[in-house]
C-alpha positions as CSV (number, residue, x, y, z in Angstrom):
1,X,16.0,69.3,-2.0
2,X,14.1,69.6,-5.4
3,X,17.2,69.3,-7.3
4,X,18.4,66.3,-5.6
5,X,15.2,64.5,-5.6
6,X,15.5,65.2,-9.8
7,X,19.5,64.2,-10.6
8,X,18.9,60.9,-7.9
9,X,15.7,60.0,-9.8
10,X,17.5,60.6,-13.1
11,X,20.4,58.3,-11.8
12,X,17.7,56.0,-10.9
13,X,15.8,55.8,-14.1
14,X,19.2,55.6,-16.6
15,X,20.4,52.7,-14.2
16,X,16.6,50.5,-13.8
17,X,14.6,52.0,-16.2
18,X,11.4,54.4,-15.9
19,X,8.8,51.6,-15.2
20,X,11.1,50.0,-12.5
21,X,11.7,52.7,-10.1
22,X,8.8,53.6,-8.0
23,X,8.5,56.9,-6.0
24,X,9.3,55.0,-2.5
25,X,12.7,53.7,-4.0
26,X,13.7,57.4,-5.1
27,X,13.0,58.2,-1.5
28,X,14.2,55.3,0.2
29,X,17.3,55.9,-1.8
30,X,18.0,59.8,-0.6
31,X,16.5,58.9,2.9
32,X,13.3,61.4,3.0
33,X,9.7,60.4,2.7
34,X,7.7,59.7,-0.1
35,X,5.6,62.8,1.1
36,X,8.6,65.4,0.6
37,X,9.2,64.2,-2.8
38,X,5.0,64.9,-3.6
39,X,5.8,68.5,-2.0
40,X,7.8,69.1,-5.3
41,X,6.6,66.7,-8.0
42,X,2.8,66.0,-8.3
43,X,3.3,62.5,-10.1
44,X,5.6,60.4,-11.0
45,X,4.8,61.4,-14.6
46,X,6.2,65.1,-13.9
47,X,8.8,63.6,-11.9
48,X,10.1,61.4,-15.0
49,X,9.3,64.6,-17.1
50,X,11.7,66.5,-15.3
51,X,14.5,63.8,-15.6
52,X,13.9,63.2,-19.2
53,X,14.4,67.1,-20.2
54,X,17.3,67.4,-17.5
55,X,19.0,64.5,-19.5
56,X,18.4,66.3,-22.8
57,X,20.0,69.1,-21.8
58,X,22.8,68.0,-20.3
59,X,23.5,66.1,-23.8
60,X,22.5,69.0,-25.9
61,X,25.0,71.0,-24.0
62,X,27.7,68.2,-24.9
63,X,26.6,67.8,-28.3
64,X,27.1,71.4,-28.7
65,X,30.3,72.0,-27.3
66,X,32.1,68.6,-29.4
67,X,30.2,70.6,-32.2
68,X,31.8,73.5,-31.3
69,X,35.1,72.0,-31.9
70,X,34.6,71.7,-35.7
71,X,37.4,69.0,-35.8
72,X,37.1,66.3,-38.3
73,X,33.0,65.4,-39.5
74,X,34.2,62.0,-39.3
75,X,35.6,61.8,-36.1
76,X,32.9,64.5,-34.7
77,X,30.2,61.8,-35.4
78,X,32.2,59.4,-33.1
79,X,32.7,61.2,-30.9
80,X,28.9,62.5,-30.5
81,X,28.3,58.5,-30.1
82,X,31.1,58.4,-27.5
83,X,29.4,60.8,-25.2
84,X,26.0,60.1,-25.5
85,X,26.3,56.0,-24.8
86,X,28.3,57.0,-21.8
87,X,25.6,59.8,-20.5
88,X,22.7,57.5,-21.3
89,X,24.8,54.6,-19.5
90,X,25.2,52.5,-22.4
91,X,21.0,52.4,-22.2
92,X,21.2,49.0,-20.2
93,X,17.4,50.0,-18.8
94,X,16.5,51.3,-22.6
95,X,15.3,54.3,-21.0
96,X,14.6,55.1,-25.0
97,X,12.0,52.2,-25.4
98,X,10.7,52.6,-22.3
99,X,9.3,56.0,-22.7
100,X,7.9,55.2,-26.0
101,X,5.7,52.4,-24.0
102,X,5.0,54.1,-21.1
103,X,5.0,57.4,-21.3
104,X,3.7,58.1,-25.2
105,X,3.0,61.8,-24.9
106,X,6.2,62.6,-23.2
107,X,8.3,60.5,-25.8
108,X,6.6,62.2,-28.8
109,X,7.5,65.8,-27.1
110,X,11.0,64.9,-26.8
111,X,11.5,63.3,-30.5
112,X,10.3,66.7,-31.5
113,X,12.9,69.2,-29.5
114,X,15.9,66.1,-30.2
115,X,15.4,66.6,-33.9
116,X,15.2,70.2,-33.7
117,X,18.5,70.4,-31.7
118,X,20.3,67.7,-33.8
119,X,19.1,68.8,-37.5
120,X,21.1,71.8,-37.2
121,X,24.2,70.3,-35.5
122,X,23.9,66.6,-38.1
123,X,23.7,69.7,-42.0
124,X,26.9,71.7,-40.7
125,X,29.2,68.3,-39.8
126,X,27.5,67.1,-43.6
127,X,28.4,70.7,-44.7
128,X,32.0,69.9,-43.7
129,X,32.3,67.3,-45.0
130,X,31.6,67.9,-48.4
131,X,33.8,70.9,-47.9
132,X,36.7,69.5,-46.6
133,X,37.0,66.0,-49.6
134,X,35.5,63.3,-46.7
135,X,31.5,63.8,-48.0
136,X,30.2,63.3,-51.3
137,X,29.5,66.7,-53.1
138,X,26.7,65.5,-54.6
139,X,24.7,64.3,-51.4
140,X,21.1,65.7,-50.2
141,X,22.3,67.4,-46.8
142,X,18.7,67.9,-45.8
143,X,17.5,64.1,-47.2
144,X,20.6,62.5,-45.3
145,X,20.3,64.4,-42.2
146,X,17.0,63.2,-41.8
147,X,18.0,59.7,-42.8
148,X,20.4,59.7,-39.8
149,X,18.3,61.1,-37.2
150,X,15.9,58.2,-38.0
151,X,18.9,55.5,-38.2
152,X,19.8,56.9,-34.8
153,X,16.2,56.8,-32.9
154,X,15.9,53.5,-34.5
155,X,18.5,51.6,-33.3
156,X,17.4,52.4,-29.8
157,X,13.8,50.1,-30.8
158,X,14.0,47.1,-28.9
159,X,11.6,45.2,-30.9
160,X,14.3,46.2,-34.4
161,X,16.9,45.4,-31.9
162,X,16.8,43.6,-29.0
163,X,19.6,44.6,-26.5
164,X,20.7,40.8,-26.4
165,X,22.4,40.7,-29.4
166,X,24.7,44.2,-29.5
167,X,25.2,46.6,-26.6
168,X,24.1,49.9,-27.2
169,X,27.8,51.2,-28.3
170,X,28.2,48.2,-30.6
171,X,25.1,49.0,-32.6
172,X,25.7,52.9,-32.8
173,X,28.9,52.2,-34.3
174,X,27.6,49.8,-36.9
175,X,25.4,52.2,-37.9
176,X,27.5,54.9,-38.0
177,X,30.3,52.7,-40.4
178,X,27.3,52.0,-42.4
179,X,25.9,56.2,-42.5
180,X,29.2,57.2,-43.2
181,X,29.9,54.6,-46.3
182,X,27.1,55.8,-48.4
183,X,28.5,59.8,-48.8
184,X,32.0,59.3,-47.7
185,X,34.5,59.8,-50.4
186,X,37.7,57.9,-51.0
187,X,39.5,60.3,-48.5
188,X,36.5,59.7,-46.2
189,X,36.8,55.6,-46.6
190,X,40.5,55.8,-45.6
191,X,39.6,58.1,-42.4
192,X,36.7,56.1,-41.7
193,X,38.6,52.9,-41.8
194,X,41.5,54.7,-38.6
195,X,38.5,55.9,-36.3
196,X,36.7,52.6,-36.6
197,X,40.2,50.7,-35.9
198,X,40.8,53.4,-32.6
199,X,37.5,52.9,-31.4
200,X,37.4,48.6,-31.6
């Protein structure tokens, strides 16, 4: 019961947002009471906890296995975008923005273990790059990765962009075109240039 209590909840939250779904709806929704769903989460804080951490892994264990791959740093990039907009449901409830407002503590832990997880995965596709002709030689790995872990939480502010003007998708691949034009080489333009025409 604890488990289905924590992927409905999760469903829930990606779907309405954090802030939207109250502990009766979860329950309402699996048919149980409110009361069963106390018996294995305290709060709705641990409850939302508990879904935040079960969506990071799930998308750390994606990450990891496109990584795994090692097929083109271009197209691995895309690809890393693909996966997460469709786990996070495109972020229609800006589950990202949410937790910053609501649940401070809880987003500030999970910035933390996401940088962690994606510093390491973001230096060996820049690694690849350079050693394969599609990344500058010259770049700062450690400077750029960084730089793109930062363009990446970003675009998920609502108050830097508000979810009216580009869906979620839209965005990420704008920023991704405009990561990938300041160390791609000549080679890299041209493979940039088929990706971005596959994925409009």
């Amino acid at each position: 019961m604890k488990a289905k209590i924590l992927h409905t909840a999760t469903e829930l939250f990606l779907n309405y947002g954090f802030k939207s779904i109250t502990m009766d709806e979860i329950a309402k929704t699996i048919s149980i009471s409110k009361k069963t769903i106390y018996t294995h989460y305290k709060t709705k804080t641990e409850l939302v906890e508990a879904s935040v951490f079960l969506i990071f892994d799930q998308i750390s264990t994606g990450i990891d296995t496109i990584c795994a791959i090692k097929n083109n740093p271009i197209e691995e990039l895309f690809a890393i975008k693909e996966f997460v907009v469709e786990n996070l449901k495109g972020e229609k409830s800006s589950p990202h923005f949410q937790l910053k407002k609501y649940y401070p503590k809880l987003y500030t832990s999970l910035q933390k273990k996401q940088f962690e997880i994606m510093e390491d995965c973001v230096k060996e596709n820049l690694k690849r790059g350079v050693d394969t002709g599609y990344f500058r030689k010259e770049i700062d790995i450690d400077f750029i990765s960084r730089i793109y872990f930062s363009g990446v939480t970003s675009t998920k502010d609502l108050e830097i962009f508000p979810m009216g003007k580009n869906d979620m998708k839209t965005l990420m691949t704008m920023y991704l075109d405009y990561h990938l034009r300041a160390i791609v080489t000549p080679k890299g333009v041209e493979k940039l240039k088929v990706v971005l025409l596959k994925t409009s």
